[in-house]
C-alpha positions in Angstrom: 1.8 -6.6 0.0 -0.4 -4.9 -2.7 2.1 -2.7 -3.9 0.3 -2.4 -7.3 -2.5 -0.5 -5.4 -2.6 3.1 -6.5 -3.5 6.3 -4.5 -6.7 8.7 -4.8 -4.6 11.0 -6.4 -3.6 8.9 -9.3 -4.6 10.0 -12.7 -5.7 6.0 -12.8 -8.2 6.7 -10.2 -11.7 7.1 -11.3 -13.4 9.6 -8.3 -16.6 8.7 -9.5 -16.5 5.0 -9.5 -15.0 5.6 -5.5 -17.8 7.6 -5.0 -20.9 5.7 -6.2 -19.3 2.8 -3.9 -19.0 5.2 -1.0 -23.1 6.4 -1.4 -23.9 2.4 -1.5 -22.0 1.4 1.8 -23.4 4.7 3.9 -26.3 2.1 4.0 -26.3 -0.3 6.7 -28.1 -1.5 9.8 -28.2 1.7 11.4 -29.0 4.0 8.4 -31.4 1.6 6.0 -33.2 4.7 4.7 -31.9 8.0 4.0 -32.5 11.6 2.9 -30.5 13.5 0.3 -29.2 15.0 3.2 -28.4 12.6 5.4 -26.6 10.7 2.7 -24.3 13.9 2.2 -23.9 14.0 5.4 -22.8 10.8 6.2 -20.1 10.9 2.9 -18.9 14.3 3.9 -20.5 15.5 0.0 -22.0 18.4 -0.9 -26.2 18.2 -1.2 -25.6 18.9 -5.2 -23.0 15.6 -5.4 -24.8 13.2 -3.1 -27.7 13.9 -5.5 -26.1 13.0 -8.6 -24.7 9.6 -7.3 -28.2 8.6 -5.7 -30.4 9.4 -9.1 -27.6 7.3 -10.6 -27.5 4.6 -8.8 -31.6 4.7 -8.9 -31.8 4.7 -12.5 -29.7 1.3 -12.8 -31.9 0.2 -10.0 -29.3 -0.4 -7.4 -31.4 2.1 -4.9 -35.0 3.0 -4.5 -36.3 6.1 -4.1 -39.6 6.8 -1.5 -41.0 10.2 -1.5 -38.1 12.0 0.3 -35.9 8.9 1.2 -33.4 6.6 -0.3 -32.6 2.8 0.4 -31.0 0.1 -1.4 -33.0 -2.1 -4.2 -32.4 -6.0 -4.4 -29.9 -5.8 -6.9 -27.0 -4.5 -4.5 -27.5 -8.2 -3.7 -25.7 -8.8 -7.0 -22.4 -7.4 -6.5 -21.9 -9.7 -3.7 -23.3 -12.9 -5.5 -20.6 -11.5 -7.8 -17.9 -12.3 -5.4 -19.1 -15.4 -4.4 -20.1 -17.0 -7.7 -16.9 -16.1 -9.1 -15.1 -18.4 -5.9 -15.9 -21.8 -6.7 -15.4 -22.6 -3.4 -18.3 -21.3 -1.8 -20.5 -24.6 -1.9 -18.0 -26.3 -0.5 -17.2 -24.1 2.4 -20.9 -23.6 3.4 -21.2 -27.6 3.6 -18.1 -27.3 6.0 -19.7 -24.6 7.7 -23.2 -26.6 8.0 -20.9 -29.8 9.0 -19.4 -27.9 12.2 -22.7 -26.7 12.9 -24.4 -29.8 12.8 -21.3 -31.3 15.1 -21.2 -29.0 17.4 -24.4 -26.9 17.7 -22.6 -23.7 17.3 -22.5 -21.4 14.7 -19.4 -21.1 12.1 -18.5 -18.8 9.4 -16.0 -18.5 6.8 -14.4 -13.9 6.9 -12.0 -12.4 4.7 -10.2 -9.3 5.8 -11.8 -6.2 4.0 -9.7 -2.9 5.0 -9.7 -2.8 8.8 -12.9 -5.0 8.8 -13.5 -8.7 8.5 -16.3 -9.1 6.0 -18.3 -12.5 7.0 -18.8 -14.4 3.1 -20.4 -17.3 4.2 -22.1 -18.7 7.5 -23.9 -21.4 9.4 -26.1 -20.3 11.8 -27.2 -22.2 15.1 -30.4 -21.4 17.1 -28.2 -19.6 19.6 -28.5 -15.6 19.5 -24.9 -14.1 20.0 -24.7 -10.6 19.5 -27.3 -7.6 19.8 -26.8 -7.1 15.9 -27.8 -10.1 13.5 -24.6 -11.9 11.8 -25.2 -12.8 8.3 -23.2 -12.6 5.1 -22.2 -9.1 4.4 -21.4 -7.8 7.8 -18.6 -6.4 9.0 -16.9 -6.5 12.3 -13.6 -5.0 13.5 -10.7 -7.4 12.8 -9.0 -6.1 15.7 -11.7 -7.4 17.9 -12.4 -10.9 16.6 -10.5 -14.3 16.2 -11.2 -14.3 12.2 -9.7 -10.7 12.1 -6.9 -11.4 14.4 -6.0 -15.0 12.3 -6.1 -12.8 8.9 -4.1 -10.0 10.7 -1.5 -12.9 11.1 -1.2 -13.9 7.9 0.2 -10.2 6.5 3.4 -9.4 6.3 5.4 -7.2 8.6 5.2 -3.9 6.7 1.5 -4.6 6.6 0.7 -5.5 9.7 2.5 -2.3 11.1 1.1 0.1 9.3 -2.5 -1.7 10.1 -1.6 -1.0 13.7 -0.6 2.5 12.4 -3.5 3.5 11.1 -6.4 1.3 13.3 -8.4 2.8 16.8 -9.1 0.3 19.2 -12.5 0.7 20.7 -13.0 -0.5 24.2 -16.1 -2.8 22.8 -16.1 -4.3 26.5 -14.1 -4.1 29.7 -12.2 -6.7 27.8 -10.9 -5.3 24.9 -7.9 -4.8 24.2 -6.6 -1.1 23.4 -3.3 -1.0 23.5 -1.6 -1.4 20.2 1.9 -3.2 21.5 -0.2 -6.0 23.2 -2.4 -5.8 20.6 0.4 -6.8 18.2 2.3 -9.7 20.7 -1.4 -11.2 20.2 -1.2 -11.3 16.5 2.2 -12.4 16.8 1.2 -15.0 19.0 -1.8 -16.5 16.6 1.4 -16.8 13.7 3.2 -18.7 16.0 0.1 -21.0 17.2 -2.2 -21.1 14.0 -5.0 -20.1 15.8 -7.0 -17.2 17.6 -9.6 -16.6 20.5 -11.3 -13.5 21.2 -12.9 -13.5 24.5 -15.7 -11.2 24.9 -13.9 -8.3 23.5 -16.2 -7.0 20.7 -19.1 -8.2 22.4 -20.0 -9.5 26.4 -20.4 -12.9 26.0 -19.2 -13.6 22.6 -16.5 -16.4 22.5 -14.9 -17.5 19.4 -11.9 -19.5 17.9 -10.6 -19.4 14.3 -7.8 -20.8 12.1 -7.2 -20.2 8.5 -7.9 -21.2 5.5 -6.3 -22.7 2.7 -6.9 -24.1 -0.5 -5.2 -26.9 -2.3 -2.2 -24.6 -3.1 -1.8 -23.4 -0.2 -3.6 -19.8 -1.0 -5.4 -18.3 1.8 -9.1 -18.4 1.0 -10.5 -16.8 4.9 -10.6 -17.6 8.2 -13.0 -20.3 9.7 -14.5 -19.7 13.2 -16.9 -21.0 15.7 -18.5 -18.6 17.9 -20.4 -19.2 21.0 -21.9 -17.7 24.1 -19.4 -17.9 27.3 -22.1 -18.1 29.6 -22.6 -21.7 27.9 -19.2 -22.8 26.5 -16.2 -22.1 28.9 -12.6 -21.6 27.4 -11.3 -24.7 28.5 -13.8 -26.4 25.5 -13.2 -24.1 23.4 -9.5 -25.6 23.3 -10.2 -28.9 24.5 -13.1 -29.7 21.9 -13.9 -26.9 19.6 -10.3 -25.8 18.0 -9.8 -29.6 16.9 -13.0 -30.2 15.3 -12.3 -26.4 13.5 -8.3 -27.7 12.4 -9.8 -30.8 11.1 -12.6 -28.7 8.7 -9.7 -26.4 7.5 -8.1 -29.6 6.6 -10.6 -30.4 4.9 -10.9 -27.4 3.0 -7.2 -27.9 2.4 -7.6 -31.2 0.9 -11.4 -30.2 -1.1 -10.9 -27.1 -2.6 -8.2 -26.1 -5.7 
């Protein structure tokens, strides 16, 4: 539990700091480039706030400016190498990753959970397309919705994972997701029992995945480790039968590799 957290109204909390952060991640996929007033839009800012935090963030080059519109610059890129250079783990993971890949033809990644989100930190990619949006490091999917999310979700503790399912709304993705947050939770209750999670073409029609977690050498959990496939080409039954072993056996290995 993160009971050391404190609350927006703290005199500890610096409004700025969560405000600049707020400005960066109103980019994404869908909104690469921006107006002043689109950005204030999007944060629920005033025009005269929005304006401050974008000039900012432009003179330590983490955004350019065009004319009338705003996008990020390369050196956002840092504060994620940030993340991942200060895990030590990373190289050794992505070899995993690549190792599953290579085995199995299918793409794996390693996701932490991030809020409600997972947030993918490192991934092998196969030839195979999978979802409409691109899968890369950075993005984030709903943890609700995916085995990595739903393995993570297993791993908090009771207070945690209730007021998750408090707080969380469950999109119907498909005609397969699940929206009900009492089933929703005898999943996630299920996966701590079993060590491991499928999502079915919930978040996306005919996405298939499988994850476990992740530990390191003592026993701290690191992510969650999936492989994710297209059902039209990988049925469940191989999913269990072939692909869960081969993903126990690389989180053993991670186990056994990483300190």
């Amino acid at each position: 539990m993160q009971e050391d957290v404190i609350s927006p109204d703290d005199r500890d909390f610096v409004t700025a700091l969560a405000s600049g952060i707020e400005v960066i991640l109103a980019f994404d996929e869908t909104s690469p480039r921006m107006t002043l007033s689109e950005v204030a839009t999007k944060t629920g800012m005033n025009r005269a706030r929005a304006r401050r935090f974008l000039l900012t963030l432009h003179a330590l080059g983490y955004v350019r400016k065009q004319h009338r519109h705003f996008e990020l610059a390369p050196k956002v890129l840092n504060l994620g190498y940030a993340f991942l250079s200060a895990n030590n783990y990373r190289s050794v993971i992505q070899q995993i990753l690549e190792d599953i890949t290579t085995e199995c033809g299918e793409s794996s990644s390693l996701g932490v959970l991030d809020g409600d989100d997972v947030t993918y930190v490192a991934r092998s990619s196969s030839r195979h397309r999978l979802m409409a949006i691109t899968l890369s490091v950075g993005t984030r999917l709903p943890a609700a919705h995916t085995s990595m999310g739903r393995v993570l979700l297993a791993q908090l503790p009771d207070a945690d994972l209730d007021a998750f399912l408090m707080r969380v709304a469950l999109e119907p993705h498909t005609d397969k997701s699940i929206t009900d947050k009492a089933e929703l939770k005898r999943r996630i209750l299920d996966v701590r029992k079993q060590g491991y999670a499928i999502a079915d073409q919930e978040l996306d029609s005919g996405l298939r995945s499988v994850a476990v977690p992740a530990f390191d050498a003592n026993d701290r959990l690191l992510g969650a480790i999936n492989i994710s496939t297209n059902a039209a080409r990988i049925d469940y039954d191989t999913l269990i039968r072939e692909y869960l072993p081969l993903l126990q056996e690389k989180a053993r290995q991670i186990h056994a590799s990483v300190s």
